[in-house]
Structure formats: C-alpha cells, structure tokens
C-alpha positions in Angstrom: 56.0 -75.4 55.6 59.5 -77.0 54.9 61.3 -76.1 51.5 64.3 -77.8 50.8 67.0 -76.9 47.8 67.8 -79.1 45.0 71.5 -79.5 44.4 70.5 -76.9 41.7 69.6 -73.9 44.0 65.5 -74.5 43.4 63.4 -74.6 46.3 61.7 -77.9 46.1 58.3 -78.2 48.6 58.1 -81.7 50.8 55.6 -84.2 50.5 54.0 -82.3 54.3 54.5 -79.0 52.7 52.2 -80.3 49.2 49.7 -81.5 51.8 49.0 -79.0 53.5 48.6 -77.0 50.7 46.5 -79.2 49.3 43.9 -78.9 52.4 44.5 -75.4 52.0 42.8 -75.4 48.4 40.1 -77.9 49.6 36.7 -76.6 50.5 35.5 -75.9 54.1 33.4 -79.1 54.2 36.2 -81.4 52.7 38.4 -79.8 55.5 36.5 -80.4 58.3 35.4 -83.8 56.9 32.0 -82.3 57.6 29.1 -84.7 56.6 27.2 -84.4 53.7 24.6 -87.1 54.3 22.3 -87.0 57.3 19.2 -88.8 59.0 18.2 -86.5 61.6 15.0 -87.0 64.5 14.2 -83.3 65.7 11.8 -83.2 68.7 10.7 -80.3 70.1 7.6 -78.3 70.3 5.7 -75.8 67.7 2.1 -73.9 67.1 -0.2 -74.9 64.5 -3.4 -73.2 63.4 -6.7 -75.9 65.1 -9.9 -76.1 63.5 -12.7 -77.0 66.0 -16.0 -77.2 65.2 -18.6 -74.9 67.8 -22.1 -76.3 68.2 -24.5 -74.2 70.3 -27.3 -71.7 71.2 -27.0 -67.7 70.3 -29.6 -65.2 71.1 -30.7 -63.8 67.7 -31.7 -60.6 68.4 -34.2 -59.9 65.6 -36.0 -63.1 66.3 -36.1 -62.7 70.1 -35.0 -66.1 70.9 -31.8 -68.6 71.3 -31.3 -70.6 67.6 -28.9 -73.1 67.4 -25.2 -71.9 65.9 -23.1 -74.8 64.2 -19.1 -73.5 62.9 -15.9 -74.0 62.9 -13.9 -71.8 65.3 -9.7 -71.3 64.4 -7.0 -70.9 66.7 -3.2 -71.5 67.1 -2.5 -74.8 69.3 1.2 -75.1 71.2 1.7 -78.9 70.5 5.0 -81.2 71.0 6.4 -82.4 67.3 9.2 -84.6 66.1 10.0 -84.0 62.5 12.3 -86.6 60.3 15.0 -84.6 57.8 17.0 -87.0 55.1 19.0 -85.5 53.3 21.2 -88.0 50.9 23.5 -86.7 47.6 22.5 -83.2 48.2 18.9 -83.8 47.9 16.9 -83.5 51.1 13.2 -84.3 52.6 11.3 -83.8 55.6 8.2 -85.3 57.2 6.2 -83.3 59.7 3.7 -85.0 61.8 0.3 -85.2 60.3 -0.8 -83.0 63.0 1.0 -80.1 61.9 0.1 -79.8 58.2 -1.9 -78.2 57.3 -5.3 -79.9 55.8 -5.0 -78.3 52.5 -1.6 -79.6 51.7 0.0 -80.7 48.4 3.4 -82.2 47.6 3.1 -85.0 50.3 4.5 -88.2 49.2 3.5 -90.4 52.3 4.2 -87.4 54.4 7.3 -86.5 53.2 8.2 -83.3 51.4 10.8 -82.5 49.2 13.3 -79.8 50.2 13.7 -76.8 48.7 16.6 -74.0 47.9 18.9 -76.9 50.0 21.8 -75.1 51.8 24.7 -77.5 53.8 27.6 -75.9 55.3 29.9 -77.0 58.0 28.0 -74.9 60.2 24.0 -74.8 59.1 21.6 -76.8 56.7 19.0 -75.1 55.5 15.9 -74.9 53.0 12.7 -74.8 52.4 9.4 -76.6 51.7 6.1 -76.5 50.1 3.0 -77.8 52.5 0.7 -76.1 49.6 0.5 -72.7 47.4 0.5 -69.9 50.4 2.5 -72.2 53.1 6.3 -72.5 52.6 7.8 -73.2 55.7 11.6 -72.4 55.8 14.2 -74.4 58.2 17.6 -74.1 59.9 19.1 -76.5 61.2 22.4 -75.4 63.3 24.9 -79.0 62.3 27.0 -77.4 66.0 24.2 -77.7 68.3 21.2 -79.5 66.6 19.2 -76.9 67.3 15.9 -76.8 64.5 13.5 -73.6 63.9 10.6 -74.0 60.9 9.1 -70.7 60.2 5.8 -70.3 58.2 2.1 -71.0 58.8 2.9 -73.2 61.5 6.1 -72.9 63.6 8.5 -75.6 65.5 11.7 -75.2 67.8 13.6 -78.4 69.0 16.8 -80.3 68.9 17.7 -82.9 65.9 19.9 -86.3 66.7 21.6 -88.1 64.1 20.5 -91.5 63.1 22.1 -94.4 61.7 19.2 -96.1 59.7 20.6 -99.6 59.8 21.7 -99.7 62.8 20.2 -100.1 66.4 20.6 -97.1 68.6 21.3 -99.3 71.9 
C-alpha cells in the first residue's frame, strides 16, 4: 500500500492503495467474482426405494395346499440419474428424474422443486427440498469440483457441469 504526504505533513492514500482496500471490505463472493447464478446438469448415479409387484403360489400351511399370493415387494434399486439445479437471484430449484421420486410426492411443479434453506458460497451451494411430508432430501454441491451428494429417502453422487441456456454447447 503506497501513502504519500500532502505538502501539509498528512498521509494521503493513492487511488491503488483505496482499491485495494476497497476489495478488502468486499465480501468473499464479490472478491472472487464468484457466480451467483447457475444452470447446472449433474449426472451420476443414486439408490431409490422400487416397488414391484410379486404374483405367485405359497404353500398355506393350515389349508394344506399352494394358494395364489399377489403384493407388492420393496427394495432399494442402484440406478444412473441426472438431476437439473437453477438457481437465479438467490432463489434455487431442482428436478430429479421421475424415476427417483418418490410416488407420494408433493411440491412438484412440472418436476421441479423449490429449494430450500439456500446456502452459496465461493466454495459450496447447498439446500434442501421437499419431495413430500417425511422426505427432505438435502444437497451439496462443491462449486471447486462439481461434485453433487443428495441425502434422504433416496440418495445420488455425481458431477454437475455448468450450462449456458441460450447457448449451444458445441
């Protein structure tokens, strides 16, 4: 920082020395000219909970013969995913694919949901969202590496790209 002295003995700051103090009061974001505004693709891979539906013969032992068993079985599928995140004047959605809501959801509005408890800093966005009452997947997404987690009901890993919607990617 260069200070130079008036004629009247006061130290007077140049116009590099105001600048840089200026950046220094600025927050980290502004500094870094981080982005505030994003359109991220995130592909990757996650686990969902599967419905199937069983249809079949059991032996029923108080009846001494097979009857036929119809239900629905549960289990958690491995699946590949790509997610879309917008997140524009600090407000923020995502859309899932269909196949990993679940089928009781609520909030959709044409598969996007709105973003919750929306973090951005120069080094993470996070937040939350609501697929329904007892299903509130949380998100990080690390802005250094692109690398996505969703942690709830249903769980994804993968890598986000930035996207410029108007424009053609090649």
């Amino acid at each position: 920082m260069k200070m130079r002295r008036s004629n009247s003995g006061v130290a007077v700051l140049t116009s590099s020395a105001l600048a840089l103090l200026a950046a220094m009061t600025m927050p980290a974001s502004a500094e870094e000219g981080a982005r505030t505004d994003f359109d991220l693709i995130c592909s990757g891979s996650g686990e969902h909970l599967a419905s199937h539906d069983t249809y079949g013969y059991e032996w029923d032992r108080e009846k001494h013969k097979y009857v036929q068993h119809d239900g629905v079985q549960y289990n958690r599928e491995q699946m590949q995913a790509t997610f879309q995140v917008e997140i524009h004047d600090g407000e923020g959605r995502i859309r899932p694919p269909k196949s990993i809501a679940p089928p009781l959801s609520s909030g959709s509005n044409g598969g996007w949901w709105q973003l919750h408890d929306l973090s951005i800093t120069p080094d993470r966005i996070q937040g939350s969202f609501k697929f329904n009452g007892m299903n509130v997947p949380k998100i990080s997404i690390d802005r250094r590496s692109g690398f996505m987690t969703m942690k709830g009901s249903e769980t994804f890993e993968g890598t986000c790209t930035a996207v410029e919607p108007d424009q053609n990617r090649f």
